[in-house]
Structure formats: C-alpha cells, structure tokens
N, C-alpha and C positions, 0 to 999 in steps of 0.2 A: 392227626388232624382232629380238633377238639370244634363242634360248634353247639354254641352253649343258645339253649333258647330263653327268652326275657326271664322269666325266671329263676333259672340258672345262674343268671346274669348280675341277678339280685344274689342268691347264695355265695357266688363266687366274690364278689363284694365284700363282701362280709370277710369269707376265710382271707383274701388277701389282708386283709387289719388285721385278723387274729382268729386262730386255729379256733374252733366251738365244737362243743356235743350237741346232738338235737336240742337238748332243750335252751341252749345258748344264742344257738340260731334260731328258735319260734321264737323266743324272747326280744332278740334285735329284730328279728323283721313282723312281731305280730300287728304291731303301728300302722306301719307302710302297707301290708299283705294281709293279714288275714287269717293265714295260715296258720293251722292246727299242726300236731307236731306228726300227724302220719302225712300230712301230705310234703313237709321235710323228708322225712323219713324216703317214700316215693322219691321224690329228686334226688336226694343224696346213691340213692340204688341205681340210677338211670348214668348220677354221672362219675359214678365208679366204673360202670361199667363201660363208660367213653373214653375212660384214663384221665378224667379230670380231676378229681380229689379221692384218697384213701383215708383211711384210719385205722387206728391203734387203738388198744384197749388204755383207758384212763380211770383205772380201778373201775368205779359203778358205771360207767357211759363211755361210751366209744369217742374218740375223739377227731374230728375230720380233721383235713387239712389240704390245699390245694397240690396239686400237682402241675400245675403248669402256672406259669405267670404269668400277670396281667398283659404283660409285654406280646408274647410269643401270641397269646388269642387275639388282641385286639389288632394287629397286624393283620391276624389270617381273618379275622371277620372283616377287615377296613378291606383287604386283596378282593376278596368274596365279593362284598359290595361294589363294590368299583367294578368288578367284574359282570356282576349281574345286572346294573342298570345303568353303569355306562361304558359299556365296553374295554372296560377296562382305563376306561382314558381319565387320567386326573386334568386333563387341562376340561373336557367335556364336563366333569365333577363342577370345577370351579365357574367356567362359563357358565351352566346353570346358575349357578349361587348371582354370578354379576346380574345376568340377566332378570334373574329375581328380585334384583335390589337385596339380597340376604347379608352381606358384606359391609361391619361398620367400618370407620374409618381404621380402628383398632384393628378389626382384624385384617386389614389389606398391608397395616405396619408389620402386623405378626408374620404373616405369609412373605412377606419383600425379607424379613430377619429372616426365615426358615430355607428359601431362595435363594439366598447370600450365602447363608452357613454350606449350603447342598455347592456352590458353586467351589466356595471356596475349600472342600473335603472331596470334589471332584477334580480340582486342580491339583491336590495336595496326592491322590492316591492315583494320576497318572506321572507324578514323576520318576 
C-alpha cells in the first residue's frame, strides 16, 4: 500500500508520462513547484523506499520510474478517502456533492452513464 502525499502526487505525474532523472523532473516541475533538485532528490528517496518508483543507472544520472500505476494508487487513495470522511459510503460522498449544489448537469449524465455501465457488468458477472 503506496500513499503518496501532494508532492509525490506531482512527481508521480510526471514518471507516469515518462520515466526522468532528477534533473528531468526539476526541469518539468521547476514552473509549477519551485523545486531545487535536492529537494527531488529528498522525494524520490522517500518514495523508494514506499515501493513507489526505482531506478536504473542511465549512463551519467539515475533514471526513475514508477512502480506502481496510476490505477492501483488512485483507487487506494479514492478507498482511503471515502473511508476517512465518509464512512466509507459513496452514496453519503455524493449526497454531500447534491446538497452542495457541486453537480453540473454533465456530471449527473456522467454518473447515470457510470451507474448503468456498474448495473449492466453487475448483471453480466452474476450469470
């Protein structure tokens, strides 16, 4: 179990596009972040040691690259969520969102498509 903090989040970003050595990654995130290339340096050591990304020697500079996919973390970070502020409940998730007014039109089409699909692949794998 990988949890990546914002950060991270940004680093891991990046390797999912394309594997980088430090100075690849200060380079794409010095824009957005700020970052100098020890405090890369820092993160990438933190999240080896999570099991999130390794590297390989690439002649002059190491080369990172993710270890786990966007899939598998944002799953376990969505699970987490859901778990920690609302009990786990995706219908309690979403009631907050109505009750907020948070929900365009588009996204209640998106959600009714994602619903159906769930219905129709829950019909499909109890036959």
């Amino acid at each position: 179990m990988v949890n990546l903090s914002d950060g991270e989040w940004k680093i891991m970003n990046r390797l999912w596009e394309c594997e980088g050595t430090i100075t690849e990654l200060k380079n794409a995130l010095q824009a957005e972040t700020g970052w100098d290339k020890h405090i890369i340096i820092t993160m990438l050591s933190r999240m080896e040691k999570k099991g999130a990304v390794a590297h390989r020697e690439g002649g002059r500079a190491k080369v990172f690259y993710p270890l786990v996919t966007r899939k598998e973390v944002s799953m376990q970070e969505t699970r987490g969520f859901l778990q920690k502020i609302y009990r786990g409940s995706l219908g309690m998730m979403v009631n907050a969102m109505v009750e907020d007014q948070a929900l365009t039109e588009e996204d209640i089409r998106e959600l009714s498509a994602i619903l159906e699909q769930a219905k129709r692949q829950r019909g499909e794998n109890t036959k």
